[in-house]
C-alpha positions as CSV (number, residue, x, y, z in Angstrom):
1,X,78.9,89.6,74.2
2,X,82.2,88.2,75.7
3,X,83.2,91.8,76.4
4,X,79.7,92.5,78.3
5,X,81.0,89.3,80.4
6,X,84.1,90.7,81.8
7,X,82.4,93.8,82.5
8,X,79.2,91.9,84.0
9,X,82.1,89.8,86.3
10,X,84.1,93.1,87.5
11,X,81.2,94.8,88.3
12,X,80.3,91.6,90.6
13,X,83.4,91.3,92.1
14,X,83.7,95.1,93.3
15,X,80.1,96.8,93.8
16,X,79.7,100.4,92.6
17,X,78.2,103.2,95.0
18,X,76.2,104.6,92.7
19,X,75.8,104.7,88.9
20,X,78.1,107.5,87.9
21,X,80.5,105.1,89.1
22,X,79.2,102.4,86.9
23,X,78.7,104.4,83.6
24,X,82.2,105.4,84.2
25,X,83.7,101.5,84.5
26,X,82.1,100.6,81.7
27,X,83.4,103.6,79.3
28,X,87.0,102.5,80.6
29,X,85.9,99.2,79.5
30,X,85.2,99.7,76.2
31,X,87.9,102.2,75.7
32,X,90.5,99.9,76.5
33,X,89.4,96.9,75.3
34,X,89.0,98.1,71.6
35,X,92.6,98.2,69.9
36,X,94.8,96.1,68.4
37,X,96.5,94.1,71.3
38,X,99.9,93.7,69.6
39,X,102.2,90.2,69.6
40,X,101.8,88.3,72.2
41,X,102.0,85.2,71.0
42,X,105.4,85.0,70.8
43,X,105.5,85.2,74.5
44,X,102.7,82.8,74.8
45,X,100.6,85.3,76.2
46,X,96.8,85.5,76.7
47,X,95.0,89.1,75.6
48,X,93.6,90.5,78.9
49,X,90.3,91.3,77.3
50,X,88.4,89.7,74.8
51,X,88.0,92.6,72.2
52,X,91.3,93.9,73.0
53,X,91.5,97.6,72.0
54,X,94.7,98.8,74.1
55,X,96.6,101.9,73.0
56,X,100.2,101.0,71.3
57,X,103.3,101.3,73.8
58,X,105.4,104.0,72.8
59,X,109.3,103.5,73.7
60,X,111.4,106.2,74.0
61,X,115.3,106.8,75.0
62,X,116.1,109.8,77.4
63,X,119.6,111.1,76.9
64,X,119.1,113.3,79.7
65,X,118.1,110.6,82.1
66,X,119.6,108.0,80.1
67,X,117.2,105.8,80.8
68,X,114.0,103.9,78.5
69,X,110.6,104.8,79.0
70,X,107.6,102.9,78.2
71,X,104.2,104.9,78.0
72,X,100.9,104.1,77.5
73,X,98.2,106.0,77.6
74,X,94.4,105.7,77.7
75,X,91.3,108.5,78.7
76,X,91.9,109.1,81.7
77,X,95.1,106.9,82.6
78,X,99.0,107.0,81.9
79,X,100.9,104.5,82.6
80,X,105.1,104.9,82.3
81,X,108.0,102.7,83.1
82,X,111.3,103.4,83.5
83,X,114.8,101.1,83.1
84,X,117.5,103.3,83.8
85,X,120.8,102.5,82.4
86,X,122.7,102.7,85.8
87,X,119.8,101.0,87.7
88,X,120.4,97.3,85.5
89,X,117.3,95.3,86.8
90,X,115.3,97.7,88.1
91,X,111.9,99.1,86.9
92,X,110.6,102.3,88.2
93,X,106.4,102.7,87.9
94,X,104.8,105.8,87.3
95,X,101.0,106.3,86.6
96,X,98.3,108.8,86.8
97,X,95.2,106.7,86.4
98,X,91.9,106.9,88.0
99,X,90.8,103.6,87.2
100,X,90.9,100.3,89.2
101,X,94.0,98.3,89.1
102,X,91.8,95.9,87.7
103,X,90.7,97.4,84.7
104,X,94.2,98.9,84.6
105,X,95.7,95.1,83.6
106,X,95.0,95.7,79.9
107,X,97.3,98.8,79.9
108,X,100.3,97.2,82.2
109,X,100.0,94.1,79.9
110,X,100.8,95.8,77.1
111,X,103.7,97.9,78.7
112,X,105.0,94.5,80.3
113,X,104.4,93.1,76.7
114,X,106.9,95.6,75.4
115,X,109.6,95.2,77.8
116,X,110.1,91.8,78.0
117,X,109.8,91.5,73.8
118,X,112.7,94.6,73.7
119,X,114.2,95.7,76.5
120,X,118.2,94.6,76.5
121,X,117.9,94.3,80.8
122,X,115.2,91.8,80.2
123,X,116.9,88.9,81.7
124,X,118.7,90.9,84.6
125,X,115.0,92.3,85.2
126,X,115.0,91.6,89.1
127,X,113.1,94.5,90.7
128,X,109.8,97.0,90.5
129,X,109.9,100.0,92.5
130,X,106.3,101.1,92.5
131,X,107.0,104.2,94.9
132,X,104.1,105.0,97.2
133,X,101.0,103.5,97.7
134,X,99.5,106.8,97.8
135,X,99.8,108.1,94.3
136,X,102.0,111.4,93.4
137,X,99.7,112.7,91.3
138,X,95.7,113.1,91.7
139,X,93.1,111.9,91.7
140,X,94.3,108.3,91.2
141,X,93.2,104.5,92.5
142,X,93.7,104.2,96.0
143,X,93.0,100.5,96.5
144,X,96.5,99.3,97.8
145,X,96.3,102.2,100.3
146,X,92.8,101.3,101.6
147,X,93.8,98.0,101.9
148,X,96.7,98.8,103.8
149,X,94.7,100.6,106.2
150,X,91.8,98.0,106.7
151,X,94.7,94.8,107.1
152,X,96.0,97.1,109.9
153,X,92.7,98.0,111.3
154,X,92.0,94.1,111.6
155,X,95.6,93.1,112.5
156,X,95.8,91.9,116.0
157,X,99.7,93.6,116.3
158,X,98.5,97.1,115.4
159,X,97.8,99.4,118.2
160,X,94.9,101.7,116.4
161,X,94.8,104.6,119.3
162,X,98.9,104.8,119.3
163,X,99.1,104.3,115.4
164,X,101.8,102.1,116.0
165,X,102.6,97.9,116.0
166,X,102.7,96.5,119.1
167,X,106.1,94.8,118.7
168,X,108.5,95.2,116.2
169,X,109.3,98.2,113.5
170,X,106.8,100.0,111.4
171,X,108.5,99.2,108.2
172,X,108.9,95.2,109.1
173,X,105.3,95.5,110.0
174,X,103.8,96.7,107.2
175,X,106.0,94.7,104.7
176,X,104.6,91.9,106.7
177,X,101.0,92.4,106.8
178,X,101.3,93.5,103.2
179,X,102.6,90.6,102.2
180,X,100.3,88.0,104.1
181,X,97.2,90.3,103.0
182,X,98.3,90.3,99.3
183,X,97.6,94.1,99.0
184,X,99.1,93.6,95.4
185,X,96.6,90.7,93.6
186,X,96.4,92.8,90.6
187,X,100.5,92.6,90.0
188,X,100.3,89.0,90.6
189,X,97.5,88.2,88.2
190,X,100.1,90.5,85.8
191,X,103.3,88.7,86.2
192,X,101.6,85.3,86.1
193,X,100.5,85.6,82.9
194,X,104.5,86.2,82.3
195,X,105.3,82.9,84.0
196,X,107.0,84.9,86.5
197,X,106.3,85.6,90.6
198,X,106.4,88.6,92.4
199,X,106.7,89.4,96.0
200,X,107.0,92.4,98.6
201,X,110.7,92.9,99.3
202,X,110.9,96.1,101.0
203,X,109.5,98.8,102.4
204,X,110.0,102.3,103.6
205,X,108.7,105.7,104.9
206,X,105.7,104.4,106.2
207,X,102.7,106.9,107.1
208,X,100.0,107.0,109.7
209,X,96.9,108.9,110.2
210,X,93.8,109.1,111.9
211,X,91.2,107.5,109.6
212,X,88.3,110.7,109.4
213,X,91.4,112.0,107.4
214,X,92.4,109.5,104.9
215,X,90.2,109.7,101.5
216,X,88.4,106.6,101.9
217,X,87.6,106.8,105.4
218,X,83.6,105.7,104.1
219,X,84.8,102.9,103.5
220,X,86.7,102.4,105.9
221,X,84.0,103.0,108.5
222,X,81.6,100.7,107.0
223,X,84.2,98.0,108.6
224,X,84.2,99.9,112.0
225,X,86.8,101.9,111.9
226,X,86.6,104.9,114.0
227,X,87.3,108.7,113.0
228,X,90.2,108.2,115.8
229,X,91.8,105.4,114.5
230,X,95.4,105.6,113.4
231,X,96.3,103.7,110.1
232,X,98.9,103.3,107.8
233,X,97.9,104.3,104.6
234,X,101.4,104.8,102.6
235,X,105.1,103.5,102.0
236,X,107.4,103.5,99.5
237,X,107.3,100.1,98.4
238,X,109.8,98.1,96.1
239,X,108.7,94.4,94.7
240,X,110.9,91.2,93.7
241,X,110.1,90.3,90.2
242,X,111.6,86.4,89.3
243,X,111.4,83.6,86.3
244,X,108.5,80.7,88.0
C-alpha cells in the first residue's frame, strides 16, 4: 500500500498522456523499488522508496582511465559516475535512462550512497559535471531541456524571433535563468537528503533552435510557443556540490 502511494503522488504531480505512459511508470516503479536498499543508516539516510528494491552499486577501478566508476543499473536505465584520479573533486555523470528524474532518485541515491560511504575524494568532493542537458545517448529524459526552453520562452530578456538574450551573453543567461527557474529540483531533493546543497556554477556551449524542431515541441506549444520560436534547449552544464 505505501508503495501504491508514491506512485498514486508522482502520477499527480506530473500527468501522463496516455496510458502506455502510465503502465510504463508504474513497472519502473515497482522495479526499482523492490531490492535491498543497502546501509544507509550510517549516513543517516532516509530510503527513497518505501519497499526499496534498488539494484546494488557496482564499483570498479579503470587502470586505463585511472579513474572509479560507480554503475547502477535498472530495466531500462544506467546510471555511471566517474571520479578521476587527476580530477580530485570532481564527479562526471553519465546515464542512459528513459525514466523521469523523478523516479530516477532511487537509483542516484544508491550511487550517491556508495560514494560518500567509500570513495577516498569524499571530502574534497566539490563538483558534478552532468555534461549536456540533452542526453548523449537515446532515447533518454528530457525534462531539464524542456524546461530550459519553456523558462526562456517566458523570460522577459529572451528575444524568441532572434534566439538570442536581449542583453548580456548566452552562457551568463542561461546559467541565470537556470538557476532562478530551478531546472535541477530533482538534484536538490538528492543532495538534501545528504545534508549537502547544490547549485549551478557554470555553463557552456549553449544551443538554440526553432521550437517545431526540438522533441517536445507538444509540449511546448500547449504553453504558446510557436513553431518559429528560438529556444535554448542544451549546455554543458557543471554543478557546485557543498557540506549545509
Amino acid at each position: 500500500m505505501e508503495l501504491l502511494g508514491v506512485f498514486i503522488n508522482v502520477v499527480h504531480k506530473k500527468p501522463y498522456r496516455n496510458f502506455f505512459s502510465l503502465l510504463l511508470t508504474a513497472s519502473f516503479m515497482l522495479h526499482v523499488c523492490s531490492t535491498d536498499p543497502g546501509d544507509t543508516t550510517r549516513l543517516n539516510i532516509p530510503p527513497p522508496c518505501a519497499a526499496e528494491t534498488v539494484p546494488n552499486v557496482t564499483v570498479e577501478h579503470s587502470t586505463l582511465d585511472k579513474a572509479t566508476i560507480y554503475s547502477i543499473s535498472s530495466t531500462d536505465c544506467s546510471i555511471k559516475w566517474i571520479a578521476r584520479d587527476s580530477e580530485k573533486g570532481v564527479i562526471k555523470h553519465w546515464s542512459q535512462c528513459t525514466a523521469p528524474l523523478a523516479l530516477q532518485l532511487p537509483l542516484l541515491t544508491k550511487i550517491c550512497t556508495a560514494f560518500f560511504s567509500s570513495d577516498k575524494n569524499t571530502q574534497a568532493f566539490h563538483t558534478l559535471f552532468w555534461g549536456g542537458l540533452e542526453p548523449e545517448r537515446k532515447p533518454a529524459s528530457q525534462e531539464m531541456s524542456l524546461r530550459l526552453a519553456l523558462a526562456a520562452y517566458k523570460s522577459p530578456r529572451w528575444d524568441a524571433k532572434k534566439g538570442k538574450p536581449k542583453n548580456g551573453d548566452i552562457n551568463g543567461f542561461v546559467k541565470d535563468l537556470a538557476s532562478r527557474e530551478l531546472i535541477y529540483p530533482e538534484l536538490k531533493e538528492l543532495f538534501d537528503r545528504f545534508q549537502r546543497t547544490i547549485m549551478l556554477s557554470a555553463v557552456e556551449k549553449v544551443r538554440v533552435l526553432e521550437g517545431e524542431k526540438l522533441p517536445f515541441y507538444d509540449q511546448l506549444k500547449q504553453q504558446g510557443v510557436k513553431a518559429d520560436d528560438r529556444l535554448p534547449f542544451d549546455c554543458m552544464v557543471w554543478f557546485l556540490v557543498s557540506k549545509k
